[in-house]
C-alpha positions in Angstrom: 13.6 -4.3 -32.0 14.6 -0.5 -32.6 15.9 0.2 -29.0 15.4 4.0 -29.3 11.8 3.7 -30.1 11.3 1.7 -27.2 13.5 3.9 -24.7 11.6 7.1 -26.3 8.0 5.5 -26.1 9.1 4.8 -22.1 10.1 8.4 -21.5 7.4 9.7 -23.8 4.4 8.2 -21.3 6.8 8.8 -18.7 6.1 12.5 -18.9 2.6 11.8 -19.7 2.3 10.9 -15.8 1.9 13.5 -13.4 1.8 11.9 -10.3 5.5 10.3 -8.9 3.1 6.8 -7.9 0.8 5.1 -10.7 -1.6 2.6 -10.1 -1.7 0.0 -12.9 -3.6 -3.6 -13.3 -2.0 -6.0 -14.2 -1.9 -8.6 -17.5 -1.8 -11.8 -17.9 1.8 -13.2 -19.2 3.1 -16.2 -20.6 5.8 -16.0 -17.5 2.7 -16.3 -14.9 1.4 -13.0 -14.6 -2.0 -13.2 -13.3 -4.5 -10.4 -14.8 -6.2 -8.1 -12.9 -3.7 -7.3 -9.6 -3.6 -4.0 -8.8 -0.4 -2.2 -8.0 1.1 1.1 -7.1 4.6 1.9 -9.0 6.9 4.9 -9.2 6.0 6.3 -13.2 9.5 4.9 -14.7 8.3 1.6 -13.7 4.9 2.1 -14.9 6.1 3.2 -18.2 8.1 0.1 -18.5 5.4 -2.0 -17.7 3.0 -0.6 -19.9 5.1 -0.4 -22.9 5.7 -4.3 -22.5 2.6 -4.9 -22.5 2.7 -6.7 -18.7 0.4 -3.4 -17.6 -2.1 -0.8 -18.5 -3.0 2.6 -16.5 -6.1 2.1 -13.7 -8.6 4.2 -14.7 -9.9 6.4 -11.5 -13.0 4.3 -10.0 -10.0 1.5 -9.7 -7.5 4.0 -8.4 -10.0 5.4 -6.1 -11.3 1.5 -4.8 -7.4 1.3 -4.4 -6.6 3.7 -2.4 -9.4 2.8 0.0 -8.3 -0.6 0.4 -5.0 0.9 1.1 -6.2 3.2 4.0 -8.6 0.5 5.2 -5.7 -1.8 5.7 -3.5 0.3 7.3 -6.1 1.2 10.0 -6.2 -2.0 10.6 -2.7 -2.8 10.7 -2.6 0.2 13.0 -5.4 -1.1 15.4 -3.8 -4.2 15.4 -0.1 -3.1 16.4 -2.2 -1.0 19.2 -4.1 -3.8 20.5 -0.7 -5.8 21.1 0.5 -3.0 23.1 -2.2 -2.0 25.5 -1.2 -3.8 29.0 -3.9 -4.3 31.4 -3.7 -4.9 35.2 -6.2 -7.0 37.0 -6.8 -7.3 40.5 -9.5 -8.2 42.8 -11.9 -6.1 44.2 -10.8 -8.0 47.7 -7.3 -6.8 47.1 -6.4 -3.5 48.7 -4.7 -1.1 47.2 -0.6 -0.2 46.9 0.1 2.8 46.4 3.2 4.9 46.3 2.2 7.1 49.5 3.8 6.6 52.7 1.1 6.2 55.5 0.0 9.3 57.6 0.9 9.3 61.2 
């Protein structure tokens, strides 16, 4: 394996990226990569992946299904966090009420 064709054909689709996060789907590998996953890298490690063959660039109906999952599942992530936070007080209508205020004379 020429080393400097490899490092050159990483930097050369390196630069071909414009955006700092790629979304690739993934291949399957004889080390158990399972085909199809999509991921979001930074571009060195897409160009990495791509050149050995583990990867190849989402094209944008993917990237745009992506990045809706994504949102959807923080929202809910958010919602949930919220829900574990909200504190409720019950008391009975029969139950008077304390407040703060001293009584009037």
């Amino acid at each position: 394996m020429n080393l400097r064709a490899y490092y050159q054909k990483i930097r050369d689709i390196e630069h071909s990226l414009l955006e700092p996060f790629v979304v690739l789907i993934s291949r399957e590998t004889p080390d158990g990569g399972k085909e199809g996953v999509l991921t979001e890298v930074p571009r060195l490690l897409a160009a990495q992946m791509v050149v050995d063959g583990r990867a190849v660039l989402a094209n944008e109906v993917a990237v745009r299904a992506f990045q809706e999952h994504k949102i959807e599942a923080k929202r809910l992530a958010d919602q949930g966090a919220l829900a574990t936070q909200l504190q409720v007080t019950v008391t009975s209508a029969t139950e008077p009420r304390k407040t703060n205020r001293l009584p009037k004379d």
